[in-house]
C-alpha positions in Angstrom: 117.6 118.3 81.4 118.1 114.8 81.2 116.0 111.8 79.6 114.3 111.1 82.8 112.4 113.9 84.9 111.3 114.7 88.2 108.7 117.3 89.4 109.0 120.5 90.1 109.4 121.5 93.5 106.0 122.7 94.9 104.6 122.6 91.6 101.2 120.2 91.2 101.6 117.3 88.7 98.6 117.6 86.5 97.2 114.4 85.2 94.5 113.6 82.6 91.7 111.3 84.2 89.1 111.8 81.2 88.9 112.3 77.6 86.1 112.8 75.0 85.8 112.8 71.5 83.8 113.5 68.4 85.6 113.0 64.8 84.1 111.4 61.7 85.8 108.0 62.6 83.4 107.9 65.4 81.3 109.9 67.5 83.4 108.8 71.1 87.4 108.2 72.1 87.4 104.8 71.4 85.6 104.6 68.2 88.0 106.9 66.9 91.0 105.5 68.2 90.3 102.3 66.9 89.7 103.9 63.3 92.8 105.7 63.6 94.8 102.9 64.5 93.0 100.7 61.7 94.2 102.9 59.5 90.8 104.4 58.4 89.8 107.8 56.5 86.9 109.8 56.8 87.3 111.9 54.2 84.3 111.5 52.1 82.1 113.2 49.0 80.7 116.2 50.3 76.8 115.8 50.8 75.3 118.2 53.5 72.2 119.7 52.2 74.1 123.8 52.5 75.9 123.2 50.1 72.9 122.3 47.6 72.2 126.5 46.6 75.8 125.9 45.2 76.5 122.8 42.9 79.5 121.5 43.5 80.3 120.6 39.6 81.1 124.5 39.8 83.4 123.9 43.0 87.3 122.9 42.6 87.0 120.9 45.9 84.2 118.3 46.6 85.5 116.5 49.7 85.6 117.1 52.7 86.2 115.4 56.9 82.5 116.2 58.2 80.8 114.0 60.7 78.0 112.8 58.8 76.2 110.5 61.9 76.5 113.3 64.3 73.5 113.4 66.6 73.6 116.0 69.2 70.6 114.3 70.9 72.9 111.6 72.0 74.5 114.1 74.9 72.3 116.9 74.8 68.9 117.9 75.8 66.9 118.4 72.5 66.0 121.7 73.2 69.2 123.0 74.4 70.6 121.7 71.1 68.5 123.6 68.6 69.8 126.9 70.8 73.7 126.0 70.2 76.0 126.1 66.9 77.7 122.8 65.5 80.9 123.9 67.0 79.2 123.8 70.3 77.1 120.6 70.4 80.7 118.8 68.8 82.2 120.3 72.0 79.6 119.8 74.7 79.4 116.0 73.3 82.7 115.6 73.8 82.9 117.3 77.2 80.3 115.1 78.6 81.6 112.0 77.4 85.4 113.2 78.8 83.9 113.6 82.3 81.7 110.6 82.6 85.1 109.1 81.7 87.2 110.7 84.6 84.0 109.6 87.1 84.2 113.1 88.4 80.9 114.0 90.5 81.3 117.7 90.3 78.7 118.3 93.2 81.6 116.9 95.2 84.1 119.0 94.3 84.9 122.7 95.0 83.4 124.3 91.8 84.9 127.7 92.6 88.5 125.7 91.8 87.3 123.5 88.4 87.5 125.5 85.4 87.1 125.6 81.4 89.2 126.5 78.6 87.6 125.4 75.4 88.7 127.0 72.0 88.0 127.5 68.6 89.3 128.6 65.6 86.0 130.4 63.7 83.2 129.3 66.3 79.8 129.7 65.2 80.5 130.6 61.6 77.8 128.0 60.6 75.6 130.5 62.4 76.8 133.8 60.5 76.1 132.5 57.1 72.4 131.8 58.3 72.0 134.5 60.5 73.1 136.5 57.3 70.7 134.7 55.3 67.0 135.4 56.9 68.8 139.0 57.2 68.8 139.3 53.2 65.9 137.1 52.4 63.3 138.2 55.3 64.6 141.1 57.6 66.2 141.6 60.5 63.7 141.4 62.8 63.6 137.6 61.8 67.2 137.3 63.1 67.1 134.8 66.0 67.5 136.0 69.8 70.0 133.4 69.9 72.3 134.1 67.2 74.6 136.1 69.5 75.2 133.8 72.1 75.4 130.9 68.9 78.1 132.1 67.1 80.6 133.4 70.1 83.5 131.5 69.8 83.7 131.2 74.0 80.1 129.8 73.8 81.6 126.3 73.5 83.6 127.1 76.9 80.6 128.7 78.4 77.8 126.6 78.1 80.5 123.6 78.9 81.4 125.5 82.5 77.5 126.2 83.3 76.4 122.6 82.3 78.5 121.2 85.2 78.4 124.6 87.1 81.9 125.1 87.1 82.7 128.8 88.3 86.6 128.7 88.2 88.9 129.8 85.9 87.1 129.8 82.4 88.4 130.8 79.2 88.4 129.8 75.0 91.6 130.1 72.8 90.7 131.6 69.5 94.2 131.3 67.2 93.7 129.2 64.5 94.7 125.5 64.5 96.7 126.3 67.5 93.3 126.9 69.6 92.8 123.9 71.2 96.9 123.4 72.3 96.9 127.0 73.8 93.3 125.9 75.5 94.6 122.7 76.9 98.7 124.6 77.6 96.4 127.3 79.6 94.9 125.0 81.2 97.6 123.1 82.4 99.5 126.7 83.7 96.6 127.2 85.8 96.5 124.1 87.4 100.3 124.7 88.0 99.9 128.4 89.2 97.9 126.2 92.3 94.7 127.9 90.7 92.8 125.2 89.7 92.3 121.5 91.0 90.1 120.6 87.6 89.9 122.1 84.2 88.0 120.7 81.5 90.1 121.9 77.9 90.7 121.1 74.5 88.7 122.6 71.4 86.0 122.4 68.9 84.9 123.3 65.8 82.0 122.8 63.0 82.8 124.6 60.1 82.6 122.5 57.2 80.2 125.0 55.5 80.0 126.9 52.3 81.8 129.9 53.2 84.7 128.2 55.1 85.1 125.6 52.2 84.7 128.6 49.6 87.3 130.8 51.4 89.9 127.8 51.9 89.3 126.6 48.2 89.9 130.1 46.7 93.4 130.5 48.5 94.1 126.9 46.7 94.8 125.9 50.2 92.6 122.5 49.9 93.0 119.0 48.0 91.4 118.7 45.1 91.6 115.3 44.8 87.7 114.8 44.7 87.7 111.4 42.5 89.4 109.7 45.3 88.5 111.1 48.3 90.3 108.7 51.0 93.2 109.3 49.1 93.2 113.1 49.6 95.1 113.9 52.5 98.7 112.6 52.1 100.7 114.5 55.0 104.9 114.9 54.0 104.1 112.7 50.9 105.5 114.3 47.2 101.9 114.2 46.0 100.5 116.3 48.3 98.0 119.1 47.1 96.5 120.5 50.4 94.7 119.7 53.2 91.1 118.4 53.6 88.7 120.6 55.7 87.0 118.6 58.5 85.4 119.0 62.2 85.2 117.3 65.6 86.1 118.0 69.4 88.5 117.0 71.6 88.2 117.8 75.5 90.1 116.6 78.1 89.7 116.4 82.3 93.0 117.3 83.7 93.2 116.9 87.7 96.1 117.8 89.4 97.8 114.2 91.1 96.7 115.1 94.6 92.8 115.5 93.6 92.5 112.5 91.0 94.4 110.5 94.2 91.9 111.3 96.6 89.4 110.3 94.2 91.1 107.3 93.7 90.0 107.5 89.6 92.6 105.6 87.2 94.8 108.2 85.8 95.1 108.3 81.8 98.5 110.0 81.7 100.3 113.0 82.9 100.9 116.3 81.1 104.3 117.3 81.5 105.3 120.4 79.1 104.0 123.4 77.0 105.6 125.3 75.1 104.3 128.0 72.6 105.9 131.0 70.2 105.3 132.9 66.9 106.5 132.8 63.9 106.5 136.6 63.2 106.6 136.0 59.8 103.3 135.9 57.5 99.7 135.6 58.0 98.9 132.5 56.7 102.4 131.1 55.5 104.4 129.2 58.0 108.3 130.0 58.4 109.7 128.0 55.6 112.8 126.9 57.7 110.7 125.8 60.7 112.2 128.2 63.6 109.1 129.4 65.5 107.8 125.7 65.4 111.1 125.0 66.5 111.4 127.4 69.2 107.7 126.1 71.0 109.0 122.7 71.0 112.2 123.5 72.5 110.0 125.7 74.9 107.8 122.2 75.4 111.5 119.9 76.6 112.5 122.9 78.8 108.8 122.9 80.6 109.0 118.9 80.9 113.0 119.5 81.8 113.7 116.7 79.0 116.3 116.0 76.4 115.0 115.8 73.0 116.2 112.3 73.0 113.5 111.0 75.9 110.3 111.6 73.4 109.3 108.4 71.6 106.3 110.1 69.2 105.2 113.0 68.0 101.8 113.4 66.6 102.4 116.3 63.8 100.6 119.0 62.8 100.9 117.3 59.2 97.9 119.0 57.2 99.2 118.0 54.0 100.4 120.9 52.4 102.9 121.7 50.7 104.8 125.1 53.0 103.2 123.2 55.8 104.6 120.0 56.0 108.1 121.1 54.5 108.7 123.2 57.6 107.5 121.1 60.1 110.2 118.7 59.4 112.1 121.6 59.4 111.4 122.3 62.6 112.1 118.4 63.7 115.2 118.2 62.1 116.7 121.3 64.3 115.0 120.4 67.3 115.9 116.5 68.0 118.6 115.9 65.0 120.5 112.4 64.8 117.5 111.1 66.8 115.4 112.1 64.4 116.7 111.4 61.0 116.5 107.7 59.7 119.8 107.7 57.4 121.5 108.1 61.0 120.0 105.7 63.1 116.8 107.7 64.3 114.4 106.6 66.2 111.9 109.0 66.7 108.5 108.3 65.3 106.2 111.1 63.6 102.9 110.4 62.2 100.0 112.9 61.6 96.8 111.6 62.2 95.3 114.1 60.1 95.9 111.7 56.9 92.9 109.5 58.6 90.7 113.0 59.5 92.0 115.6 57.9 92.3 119.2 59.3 90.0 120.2 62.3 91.1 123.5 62.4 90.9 124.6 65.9 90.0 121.6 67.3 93.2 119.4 66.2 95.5 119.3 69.2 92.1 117.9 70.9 91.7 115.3 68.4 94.7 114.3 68.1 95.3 113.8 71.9 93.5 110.8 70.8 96.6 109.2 69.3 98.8 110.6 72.1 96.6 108.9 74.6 96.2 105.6 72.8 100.6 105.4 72.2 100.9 106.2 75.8 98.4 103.0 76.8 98.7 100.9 74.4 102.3 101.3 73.1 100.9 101.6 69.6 101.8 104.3 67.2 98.8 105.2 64.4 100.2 105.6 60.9 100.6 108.1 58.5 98.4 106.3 55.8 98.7 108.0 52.0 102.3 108.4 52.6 103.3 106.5 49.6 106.6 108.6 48.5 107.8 111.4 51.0 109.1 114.7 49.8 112.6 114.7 49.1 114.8 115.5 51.9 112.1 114.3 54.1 114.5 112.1 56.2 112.2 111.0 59.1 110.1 108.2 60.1 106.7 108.9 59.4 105.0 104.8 60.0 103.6 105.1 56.7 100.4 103.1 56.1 100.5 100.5 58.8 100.7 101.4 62.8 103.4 100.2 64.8 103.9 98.5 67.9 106.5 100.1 70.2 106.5 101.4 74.3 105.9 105.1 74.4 106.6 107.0 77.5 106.6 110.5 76.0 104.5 111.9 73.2 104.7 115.4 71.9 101.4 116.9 70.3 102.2 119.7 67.4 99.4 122.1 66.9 100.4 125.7 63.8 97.6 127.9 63.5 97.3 130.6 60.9 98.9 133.9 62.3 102.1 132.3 63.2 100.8 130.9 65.9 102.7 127.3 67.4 102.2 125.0 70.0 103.8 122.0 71.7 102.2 119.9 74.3 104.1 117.0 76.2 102.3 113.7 77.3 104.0 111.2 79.4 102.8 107.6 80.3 102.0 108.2 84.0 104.3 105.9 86.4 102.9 107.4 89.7 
C-alpha cells in the first residue's frame, strides 16, 4: 500500500455521477450540505400528530431529527404515495433526485445491467404500528391490501428498481445503522465483479414513531436533553447522554468509469474501498476497545491499497453516546495512530455530522455521503458542532463547532449498526 493508488488490474473503477438526499436540513443534496456546513441542527421539539394518544410530559425524551416539511408529492405521484411507507417515499425522493443529477436516461442504457441496493434498518415500522391498530380497534378484515408490500424493508429497493425499470442486480441491506454502507459496499462489489454498469444504492428510513422512540427511550439509549433541543446531540463531547432519533435518505448513482465516460456526465468522485466485519461481541453494545470497527477500516485501506496516512477525513459514525463514541476513537487510534492523534502532530480530521442530524439509523452512511461528497469538491470539512469539551483521552481532531477549509482527496465514511455490525466506505476526489 502506499499513499497514492492505482487501479486494479482488470478491475472497473466505479464512480459516483449522482446523489440525492432527504434530511431535516433540507429536502435535496444541496440544501443539506449547505446546512451541514453552516453548522445547523435539526433536532427539534417533537410534534407529529402520533405521538398525540401519548403525551409527551409522561415521555423522558421529547426531541427528536424528523423531517417536518417533507412532501412526498414533490417526487412522487400522489397516488403512488399514499400506497408506500415513510421509509419508502424518503428513499424514492432521494432516488429520483440522485438520478436526475447523474443525467442518466435509463431507456438508453442496458436495464438488464443497472441495479438497486437500497437498505433499511426497520423499514416500514410506521406501517406495523397502524396496521396493528385498525387490527385492535376495527378487525382484520379492515387491514389494508397494501400493508405487506408497505412495511417490507426491500420495498424501498423495489419500487426504486421498477420506477426506472431496472432489472439487474437488486437487493436491500437490513443490519442496523450499518444498512446503507453494506447497501452502497454491495453495490460497489458488483460493479467490480463486472456485473453491473449502474447501481442505484444507499439507504432509508422513517421511523421517528412512537414505538421506535418508546423502545430506544426505555433502553436509556436517547438524549434527554429536551429543554434544549439543538444542543442534544454532542458526538465524543463529556456531556454526552445519547443520541437523537431522526430520518432521511441517502442514494447514490454509481457508474463504472467506462459507462459515465461514454456518457460524458461530470463525475462526482470515485469509490475506492470497502471494508466490513463484526464485532462478535454483544447485541447492542459496541466492542469497548474498538477492534471490529478497527478491523472494517483496515479492510477499507487494503480494498483502496492505501496507507492509513493518505485519508484526509473521516466522517464518524459519532451518535453521541457514551459506549459509542468511546470505541470509535478507539478504533481510530489503532487504525491510523501518530496521524491521528493531535498531541503528536496529527492531521487527520474526524467530524460526525450526526451532531447537525442526529441518528438516521439505517440510512446514515447515505446521509452522510453528503459531507464526504461536499470535502471531496469543495475541500471543506463540516464540524462537529456541540463539541464543547471532549471526553478525556479523546486525543483527535474533531473541527468542533466551525467547518474547516482544507483539500481532501480521500474521505472515509464510518457506518456501526446494532448486532456488531461495521462498515467502512472509501471516497476519493476523482482525478481521471
Amino acid at each position: 500500500m502506499s499513499g497514492s493508488r492505482s487501479s486494479q488490474s482488470g478491475v472497473p473503477r466505479v464512480v459516483i455521477t449522482g446523489y440525492g438526499t432527504v434530511t431535516n436540513l433540507g429536502l435535496d443534496a444541496p440544501s443539506s450540505w449547505a446546512a451541514m456546513r453552516a453548522g445547523k441542527s435539526g433536532i427539534t421539539t417533537i410534534t407529529d400528530p402520533s405521538f398525540a394518544k401519548w403525551p409527551l410530559e409522561k415521555w423522558s425524551v421529547h426531541i427528536s431529527g424528523a423531517i417536518t416539511e417533507f412532501n412526498p408529492a414533490h417526487r412522487i405521484d400522489a397516488r403512488e404515495a399514499k400506497r408506500l411507507d415513510r421509509f419508502a417515499q424518503l428513499g424514492i425522493t432521494a432516488a429520483v433526485e440522485a438520478v436526475e443529477n447523474s443525467g442518466i436516461d435509463f431507456s438508453k442504457c442496458d436495464v438488464a445491467r443497472c441495479g438497486v441496493v437500497v437498505g433499511s434498518g426497520v423499514g416500514g415500522l410506521r406501517t406495523i404500528e397502524q396496521s396493528l391498530d385498525v387490527l385492535k380497534s376495527k378487525g382484520p378484515d379492515r387491514i389494508s391490501p397494501f400493508t405487506v408490500p408497505r412495511l417490507m424493508a426491500n420495498a424501498a429497493s423495489g419500487d426504486i428498481s421498477i420506477r426506472f425499470g431496472l432489472q439487474g442486480p437488486s437487493s436491500a441491506h437490513t443490519t442496523a445503522c450499518a444498512s446503507s454502507g453494506h447497501s452502497i459496499g454491495d453495490a460497489f462489489k458488483i460493479m467490480q465483479r463486472g456485473e453491473a454498469d449502474v447501481m442505484v444504492a444507499g439507504g432509508a428510513e422513517g421511523a421517528v414513531s412512537p414505538l421506535t422512540l418508546g423502545a430506544f427511550m426505555t433502553m436509556r439509549a436517547l438524549s434527554t436533553r429536551n429543554d434544549e433541543p439543538t444542543l442534544a446531540s454532542r458526538p465524543f463531547d463529556r456531556e454526552r447522554d445519547g443520541f437523537v432519533l431522526s430520518e432521511g435518505a441517502g442514494i447514490l448513482v454509481l457508474e463504472t468509469e467506462e459507462h459515465a465516460k461514454a456518457r460524458g456526465v461530470e463525475i462526482l468522485a470515485e469509490l475506492v474501498g470497502y471494508g466490513a466485519s463484526s464485532d462478535a461481541a454483544h447485541i447492542t453494545a459496541p466492542d469497548s476497545e474498538g477492534r471490529g470497527a478497527a478491523r472494517a477500516m483496515i479492510g477499507a485501506l487494503k480494498d483502496a491499497q492505501l496507507d492509513a496516512s493518505a485519508i484526509d477525513y473521516v466522517n464518524a459514525h459519532g451518535t453521541s453516546t457514551p459506549l459509542g463514541d468511546a470505541a470509535e476513537v478507539a478504533a481510530v487510534t489503532r487504525v491510523f495512530g501518530e496521524h491521528a492523534q493531535k498531541s503528536k502532530g496529527g492531521t487527520l480530521m474526524m467530524s460526525s455530522t450526526k451532531s447537525m442530524v442526529g441518528h438516521c439509523l439505517g440510512a446514515s452512511g447515505g446521509v452522510e455521503m453528503c459531507a464526504c461528497l461536499g470535502a471531496l469538491r469543495e475541500g471543506v470539512v463540516c464540524p462537529t458542532i456541540n463539541c464543547d469539551n471532549p471526553d478525556d483521552g479523546f486525543d483527535l481532531d474533531f473541527v468542533p463547532h466551525e467547518a474547516r477549509e482544507r483539500p481532501i482527496r480521500y474521505a472515509m465514511n464510518n457506518t456501526f449498526g446494532f448486532g456488531g455490525h461495521n462498515v467502512t466506505l472509501l471516497v476519493a476526489r476523482y482525478e481521471g
